[in-house]
N, C-alpha and C positions, 0 to 999 in steps of 0.2 A: 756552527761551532765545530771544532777538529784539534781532536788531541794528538799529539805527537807522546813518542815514546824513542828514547835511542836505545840502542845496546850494540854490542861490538867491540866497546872499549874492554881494557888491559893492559898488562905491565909489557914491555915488549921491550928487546936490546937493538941498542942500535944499527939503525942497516934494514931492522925488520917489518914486519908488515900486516897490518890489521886491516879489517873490512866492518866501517861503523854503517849499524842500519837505521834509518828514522820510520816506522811505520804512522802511519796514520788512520784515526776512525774517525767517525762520527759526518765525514761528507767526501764525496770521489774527490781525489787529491791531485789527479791528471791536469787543473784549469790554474791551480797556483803554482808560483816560483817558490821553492824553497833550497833556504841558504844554510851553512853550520858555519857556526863561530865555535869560538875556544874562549876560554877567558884559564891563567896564569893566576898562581896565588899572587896578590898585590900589581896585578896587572887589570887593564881596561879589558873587557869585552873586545877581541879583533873581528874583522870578517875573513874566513879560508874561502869558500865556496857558496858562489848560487849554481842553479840549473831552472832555467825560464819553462814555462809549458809548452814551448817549441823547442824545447833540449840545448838550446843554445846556454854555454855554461859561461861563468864568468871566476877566475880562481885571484888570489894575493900572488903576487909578486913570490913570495920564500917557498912556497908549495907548489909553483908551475912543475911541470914534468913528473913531481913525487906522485902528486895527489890527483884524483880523478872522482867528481860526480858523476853521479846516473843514477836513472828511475826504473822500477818496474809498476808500470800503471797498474797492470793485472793482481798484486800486491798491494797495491798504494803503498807504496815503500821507494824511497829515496836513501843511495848509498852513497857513502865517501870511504873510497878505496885509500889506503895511507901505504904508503910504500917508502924507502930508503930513509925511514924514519928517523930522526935527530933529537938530542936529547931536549934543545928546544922547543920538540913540539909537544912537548908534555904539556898537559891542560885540561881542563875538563870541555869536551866538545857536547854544545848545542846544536841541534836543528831547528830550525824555523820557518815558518811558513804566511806567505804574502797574500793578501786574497785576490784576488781579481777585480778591478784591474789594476795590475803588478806594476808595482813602482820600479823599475828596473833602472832609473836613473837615478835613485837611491840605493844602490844594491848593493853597496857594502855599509848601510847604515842599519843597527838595530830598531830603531825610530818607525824604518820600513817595514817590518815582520810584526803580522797579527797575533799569531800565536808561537809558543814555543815548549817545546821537549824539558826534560827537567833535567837533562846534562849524561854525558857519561864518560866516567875520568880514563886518560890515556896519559900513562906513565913509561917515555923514551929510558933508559938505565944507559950509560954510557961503556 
């Protein structure tokens, strides 16, 4: 079992830049893929970001160059850096985690992820 927790989130103006963190307990978190989504009032669940347990990342199309995944194992903590932030990206950002072995050819499906974070809202102001 492995709880996730985000924080990070907050109001920020556009252009600006937050660092959301997903920690993790309950099992070493170095062997799974974990991804964040966003979910939009009256919008689906998207996927922004995985990062695989050989750090190879995978991002959406609208956040290439913004946004950047990474892990610190020694932590068990998984980050998504948000950078040149848009009023569009406002959302409440999830993390999520895949167990071994990672489905990574589902990797931008919710379907894919075992467990998940209980969200943490990021409000772009224009």
């Amino acid at each position: 079992q492995v709880q996730l927790a985000e924080s990070g989130g907050g109001l920020v103006q556009a252009g600006g830049s937050l660092r959301l963190s997903c920690a993790a307990s309950g099992r070493t978190f170095s062997s799974y893929a974990v991804g964040w989504f966003r979910q939009a009032p009256g919008k689906e669940r998207e996927f922004v970001a995985r990062i695989e347990s050989s750090d190879n990342s995978y991002y959406t199309e609208s956040v290439k160059g913004r946004f950047t995944i990474s892990r610190d194992s020694a932590k068990n903590t998984v980050y998504l850096q948000l950078n040149s932030l848009k009023p569009e990206d406002t959302a409440v950002y999830y993390c999520a985690a895949d167990s071994p072995p990672s489905r990574t050819a589902f990797f931008n499906r919710p379907s894919a992820y075992d467990y998940w974070g209980q969200g943490t809202q990021v409000t772009v102001s224009s």
